[in-house]
C-alpha positions in Angstrom: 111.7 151.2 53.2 114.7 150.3 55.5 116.9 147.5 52.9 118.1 145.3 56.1 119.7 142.0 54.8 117.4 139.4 55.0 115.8 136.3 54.2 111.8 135.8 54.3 110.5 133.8 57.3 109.5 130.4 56.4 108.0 127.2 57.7 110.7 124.8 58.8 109.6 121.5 58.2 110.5 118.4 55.9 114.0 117.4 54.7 116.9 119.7 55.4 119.0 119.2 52.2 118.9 123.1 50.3 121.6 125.1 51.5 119.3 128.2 51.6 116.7 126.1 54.0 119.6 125.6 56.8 120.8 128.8 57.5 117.8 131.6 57.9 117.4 135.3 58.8 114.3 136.5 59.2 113.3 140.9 57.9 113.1 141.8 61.5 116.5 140.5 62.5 120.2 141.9 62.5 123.7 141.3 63.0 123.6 137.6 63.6 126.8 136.0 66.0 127.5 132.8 66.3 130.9 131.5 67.7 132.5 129.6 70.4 132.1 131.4 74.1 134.9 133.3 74.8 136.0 133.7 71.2 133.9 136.0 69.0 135.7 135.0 65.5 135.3 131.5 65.8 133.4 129.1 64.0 130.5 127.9 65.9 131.8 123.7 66.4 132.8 122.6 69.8 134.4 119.2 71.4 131.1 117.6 73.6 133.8 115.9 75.4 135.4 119.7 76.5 133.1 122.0 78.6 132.5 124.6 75.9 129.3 126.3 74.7 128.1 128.4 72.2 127.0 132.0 72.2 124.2 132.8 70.0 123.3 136.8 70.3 121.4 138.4 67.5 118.8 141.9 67.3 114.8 142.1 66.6 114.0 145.6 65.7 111.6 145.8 68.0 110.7 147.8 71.4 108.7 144.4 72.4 110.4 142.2 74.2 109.1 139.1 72.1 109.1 135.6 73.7 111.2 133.4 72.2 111.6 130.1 71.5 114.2 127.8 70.2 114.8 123.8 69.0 118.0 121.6 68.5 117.8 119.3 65.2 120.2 116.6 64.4 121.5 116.1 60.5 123.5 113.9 59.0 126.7 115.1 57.8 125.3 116.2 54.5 122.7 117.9 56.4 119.7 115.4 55.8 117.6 114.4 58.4 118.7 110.7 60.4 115.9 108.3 61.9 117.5 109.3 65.0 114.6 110.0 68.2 115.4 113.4 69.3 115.6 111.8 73.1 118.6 110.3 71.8 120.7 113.0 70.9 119.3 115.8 73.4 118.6 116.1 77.5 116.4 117.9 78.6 113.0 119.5 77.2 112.6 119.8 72.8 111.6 123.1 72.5 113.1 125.7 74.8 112.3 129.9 75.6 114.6 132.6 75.4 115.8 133.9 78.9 118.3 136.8 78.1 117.3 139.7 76.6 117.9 143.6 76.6 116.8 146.5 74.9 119.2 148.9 73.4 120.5 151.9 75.2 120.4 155.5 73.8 120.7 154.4 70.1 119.1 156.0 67.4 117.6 153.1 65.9 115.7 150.8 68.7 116.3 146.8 69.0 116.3 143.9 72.0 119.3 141.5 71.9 118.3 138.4 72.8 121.6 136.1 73.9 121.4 132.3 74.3 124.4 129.8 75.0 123.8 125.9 74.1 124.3 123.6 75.5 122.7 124.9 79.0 120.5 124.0 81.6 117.7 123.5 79.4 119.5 121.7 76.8 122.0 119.1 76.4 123.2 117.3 73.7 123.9 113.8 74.3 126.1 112.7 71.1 128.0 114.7 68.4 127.1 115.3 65.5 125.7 118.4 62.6 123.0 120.8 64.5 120.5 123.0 63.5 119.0 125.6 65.9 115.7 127.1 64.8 114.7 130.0 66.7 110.9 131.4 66.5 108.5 133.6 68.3 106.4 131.4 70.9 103.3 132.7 69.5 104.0 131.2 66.1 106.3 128.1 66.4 105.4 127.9 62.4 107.5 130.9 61.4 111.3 130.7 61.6 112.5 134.0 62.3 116.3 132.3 62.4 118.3 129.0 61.6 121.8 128.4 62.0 124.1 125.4 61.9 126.6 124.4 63.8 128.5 121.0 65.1 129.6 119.0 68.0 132.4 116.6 67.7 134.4 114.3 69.8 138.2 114.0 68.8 138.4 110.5 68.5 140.6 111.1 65.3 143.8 113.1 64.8 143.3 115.0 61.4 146.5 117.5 60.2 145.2 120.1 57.5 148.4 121.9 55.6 148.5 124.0 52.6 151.3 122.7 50.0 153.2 125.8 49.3 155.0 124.0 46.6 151.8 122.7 44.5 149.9 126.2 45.6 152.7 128.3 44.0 152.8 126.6 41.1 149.0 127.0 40.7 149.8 130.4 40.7 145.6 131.2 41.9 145.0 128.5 43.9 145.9 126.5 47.0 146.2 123.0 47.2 145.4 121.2 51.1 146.5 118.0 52.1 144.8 115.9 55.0 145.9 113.6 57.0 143.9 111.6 59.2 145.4 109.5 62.2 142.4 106.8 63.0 143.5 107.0 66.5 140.9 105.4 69.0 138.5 104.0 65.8 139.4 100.8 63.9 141.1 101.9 60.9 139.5 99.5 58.8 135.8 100.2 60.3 137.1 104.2 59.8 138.1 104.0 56.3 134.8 102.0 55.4 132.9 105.3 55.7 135.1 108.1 56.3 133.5 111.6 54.8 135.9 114.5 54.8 134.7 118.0 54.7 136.4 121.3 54.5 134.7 124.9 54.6 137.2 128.2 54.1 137.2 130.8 56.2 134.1 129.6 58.1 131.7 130.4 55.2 129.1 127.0 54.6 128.7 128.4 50.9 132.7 127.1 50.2 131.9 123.5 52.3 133.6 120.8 50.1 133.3 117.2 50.4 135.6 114.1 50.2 135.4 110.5 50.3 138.8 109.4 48.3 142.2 109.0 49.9 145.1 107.1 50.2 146.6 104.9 52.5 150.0 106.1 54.2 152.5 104.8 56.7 151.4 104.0 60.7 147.7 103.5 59.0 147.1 106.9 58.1 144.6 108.0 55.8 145.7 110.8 53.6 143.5 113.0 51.3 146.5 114.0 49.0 146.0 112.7 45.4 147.2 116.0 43.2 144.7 118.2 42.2 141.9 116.7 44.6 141.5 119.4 47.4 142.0 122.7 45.7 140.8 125.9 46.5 140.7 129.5 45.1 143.4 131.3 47.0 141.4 134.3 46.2 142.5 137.8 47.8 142.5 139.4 51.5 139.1 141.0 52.5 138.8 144.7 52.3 137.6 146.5 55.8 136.0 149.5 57.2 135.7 150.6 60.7 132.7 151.9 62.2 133.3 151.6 65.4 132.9 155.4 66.1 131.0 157.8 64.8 132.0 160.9 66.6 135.5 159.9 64.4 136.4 159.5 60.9 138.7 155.9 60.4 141.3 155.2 57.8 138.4 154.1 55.6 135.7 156.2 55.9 135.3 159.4 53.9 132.7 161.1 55.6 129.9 160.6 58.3 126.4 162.2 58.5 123.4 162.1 60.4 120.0 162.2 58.6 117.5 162.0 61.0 116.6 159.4 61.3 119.8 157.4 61.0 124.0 158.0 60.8 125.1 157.6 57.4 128.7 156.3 56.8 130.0 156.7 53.5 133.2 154.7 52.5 136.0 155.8 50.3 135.7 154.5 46.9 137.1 151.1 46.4 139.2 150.2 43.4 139.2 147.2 41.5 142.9 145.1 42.3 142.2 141.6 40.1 145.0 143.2 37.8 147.0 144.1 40.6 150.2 142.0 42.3 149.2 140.1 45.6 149.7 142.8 48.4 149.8 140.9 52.6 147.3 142.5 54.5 146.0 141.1 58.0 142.3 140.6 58.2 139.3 138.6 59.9 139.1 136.3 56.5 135.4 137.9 55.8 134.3 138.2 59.7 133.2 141.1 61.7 133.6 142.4 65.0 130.5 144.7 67.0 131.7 147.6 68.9 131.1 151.0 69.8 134.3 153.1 71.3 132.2 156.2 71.4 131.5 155.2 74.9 132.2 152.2 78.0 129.5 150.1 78.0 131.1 147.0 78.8 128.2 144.9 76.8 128.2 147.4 73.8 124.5 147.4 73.8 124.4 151.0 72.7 126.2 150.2 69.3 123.8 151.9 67.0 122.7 150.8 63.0 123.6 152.7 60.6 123.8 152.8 57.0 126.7 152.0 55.2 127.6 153.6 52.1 129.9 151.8 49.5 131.2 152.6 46.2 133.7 150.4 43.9 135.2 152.7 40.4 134.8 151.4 37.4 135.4 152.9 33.7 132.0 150.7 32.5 129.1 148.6 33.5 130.4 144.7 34.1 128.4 142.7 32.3 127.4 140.6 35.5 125.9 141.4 38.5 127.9 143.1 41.5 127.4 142.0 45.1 128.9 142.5 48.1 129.9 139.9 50.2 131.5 138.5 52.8 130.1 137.4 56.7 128.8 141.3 56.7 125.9 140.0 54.3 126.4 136.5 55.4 127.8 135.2 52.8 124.1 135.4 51.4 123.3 137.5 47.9 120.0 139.1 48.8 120.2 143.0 49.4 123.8 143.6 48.8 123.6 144.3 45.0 125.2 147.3 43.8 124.0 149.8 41.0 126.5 151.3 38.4 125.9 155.3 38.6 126.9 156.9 35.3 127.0 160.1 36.1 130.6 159.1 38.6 131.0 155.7 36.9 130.7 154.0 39.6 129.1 151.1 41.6 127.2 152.3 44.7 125.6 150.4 46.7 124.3 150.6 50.8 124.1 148.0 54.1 122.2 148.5 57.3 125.0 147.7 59.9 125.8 147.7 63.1 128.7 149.9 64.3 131.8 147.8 64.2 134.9 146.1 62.3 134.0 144.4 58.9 135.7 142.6 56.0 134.2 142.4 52.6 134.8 142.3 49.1 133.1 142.5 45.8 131.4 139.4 44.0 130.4 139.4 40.0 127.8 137.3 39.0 127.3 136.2 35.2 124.2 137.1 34.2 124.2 133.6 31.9 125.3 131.2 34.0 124.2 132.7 37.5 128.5 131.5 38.9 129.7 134.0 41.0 133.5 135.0 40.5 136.0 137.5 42.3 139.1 137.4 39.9 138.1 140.2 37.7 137.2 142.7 40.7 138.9 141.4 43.7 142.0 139.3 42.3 143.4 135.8 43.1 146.0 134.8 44.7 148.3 131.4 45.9 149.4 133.4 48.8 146.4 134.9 50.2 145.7 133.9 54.2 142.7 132.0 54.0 141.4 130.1 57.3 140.5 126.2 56.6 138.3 123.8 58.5 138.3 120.6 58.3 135.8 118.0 59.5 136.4 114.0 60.0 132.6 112.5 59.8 132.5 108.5 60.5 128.8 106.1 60.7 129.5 103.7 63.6 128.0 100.2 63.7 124.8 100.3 64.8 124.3 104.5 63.9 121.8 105.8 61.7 124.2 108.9 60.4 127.7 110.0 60.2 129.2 111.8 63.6 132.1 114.0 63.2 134.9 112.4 65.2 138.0 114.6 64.6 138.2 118.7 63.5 141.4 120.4 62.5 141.7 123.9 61.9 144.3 126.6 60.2 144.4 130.1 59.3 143.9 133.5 61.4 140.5 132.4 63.2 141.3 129.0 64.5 140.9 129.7 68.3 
């Protein structure tokens, strides 16, 4: 039975406050992209003042070309659910069908991309704020088959994120941010009555952080800067692989084969680097990037899936749970766990992909505790190039929930 990475379908309903009940993928559903038009390693938040949109494309392994439906839902900025009429945050009809969709061409494994971009004719959204878009089959508007978040702002504040190299270096493992926020077009007094400040690295929702605290600076700034208060595991670049081709082996790849019915990629074995000195190495800070070189179709819908063989060296058994992890599984711990083989003492463990560019790394969980860690395998560093996001959020008189009213953004995918 194929091992795709997944999450069961589920009803949708009640209050949105569990992370795993805000971001879904349902068994029949692969390689999920989500990003700002135009730029395919963003992070899906836009300016409802700018005229941007979203690109949503995802797979259904399917031959059918299933209608589709989709909803917009507005949370607060802790992701509850406001006493807010959905009239008043969205123009145009509630619940909406899918109107682009193709099958795959000439691949080995058959699935229809279905594409949607939001806001669009059918749907605008009339104030910013936290988003969920629930996508279902029409048949069975019950069944959530996928859920992503996402946010519209309007820049009404000025907020500078920096990392202090100083304080970071002398945490040796760990970066320490600083934020400052100019109140700009909001009363500062009214703004620091309910500020909320929240900060995600590199675009993963599993690392969102939130903060309430600060301190008041010159010009009526408000600055989140107290020592110690914002700091983040500087952790360790991503690994990669490239399976873009596979008529050609890549730096990474050992070997390729083809088992009817599917192309097997198998990876060169990994080796554990926590021990190791921090080493610069440019990557997509966990992201991933479809493609397929092997030919020119301009809209790559003949990338293929294949599986994806991985394998990390190791003298013994950790005793904790090994994952992998990164945007490839979604930053989700489902089907990515690895076995320890004996017999080449080794971890091995396998991913149904699409052909493309990933990052990953290796996650241990403790079997006690249930914490998931990355020092021991993966390493962690001061200097590593993360990517940080930060959001202002701020409850205007009269509003039933916070809107976020200023976004700053640094690091390698802040298009």
């Amino acid at each position: 039975m194929l091992r795709f990475v997944y999450f069961s379908l589920f009803a949708f309903s009640g209050l949105l406050h569990a992370q795993q009940e805000l971001e879904k993928t349902g068994a029949m559903v692969g390689t999920v992209e989500f990003c700002r038009d135009g730029y395919p390693l963003s992070f899906p938040v836009i300016n409802i003042e700018d005229d941007e949109h979203l690109q949503l494309r995802f797979d259904l392994f399917t031959t059918e070309q299933d209608i589709l439906s989709y909803s917009v839902t507005l949370c607060d900025y802790d992701w509850q659910l406001p006493d807010v009429d959905p009239n008043e945050y969205i123009d145009g009809y509630l619940e909406n069908t899918f109107e682009a969709y193709s099958p795959s061409i000439n691949t080995m494994v058959d699935y229809v991309q279905y594409r949607l971009f939001v806001p669009n004719s059918d749907v605008k959204i009339l104030k910013p704020g936290n988003y969920i878009l629930k996508v279902y089959n029409s048949s069975f508007p019950d069944s959530i088959i996928l859920a992503k978040r996402f946010v519209v702002f309007t820049q009404k504040t000025e907020p500078e994120i920096e990392i202090d190299g100083f304080a970071s270096q002398s945490l040796i493992t760990q970066q320490e941010l600083k934020v400052t926020v100019d109140p700009v077009s909001i009363d500062y007094s009214q703004l620091a009555s309910s500020i909320q400040l929240m900060i995600l690295q590199n675009n993963n929702w599993r690392s969102a952080r939130y903060y309430k605290k600060f301190n008041y600076s010159g010009s009526n700034f408000l600055s989140f800067n107290t020592p110690g208060q914002i700091v983040f595991n500087g952790e360790n670049e991503f690994r990669f692989f490239d399976s873009k081709s596979l008529k050609f082996i890549s730096e990474r790849v050992k070997r390729i084969e083809y088992v009817p019915p599917y192309y097997h990629v198998y990876l060169k074995p990994d080796q554990p680097r926590g021990s190791k000195d921090y080493f610069t190495n440019e990557d997509l800070n966990g992201l991933f990037y479809i493609d397929n070189t092997d030919t020119d179709y301009e809209d790559v819908m003949d990338a293929d899936y294949i599986w994806v063989h991985f394998e990390l060296n190791s003298e013994y058994a950790y005793p904790s749970d090994v994952y992998i992890d990164g945007a490839i599984t979604e930053w989700k711990f489902t089907d990515n766990y690895m076995l320890f083989d004996v017999d080449c003492g080794c971890y091995k463990g396998q991913l149904f992909l699409k052909q493309g560019l990933y990052n990953y790394r290796y996650a241990l969980q403790e079997y006690d505790t249930k914490q998931f860690s990355f020092d021991i395998i993966e390493g962690n560093h001061y200097q590593t190039n993360n990517s940080y996001l930060a959001i202002v959020y701020y409850k205007p008189f009269g509003e039933f929930y916070h809107q976020p009213v200023g976004v700053a953004v640094t690091g390698v995918n802040s298009q």
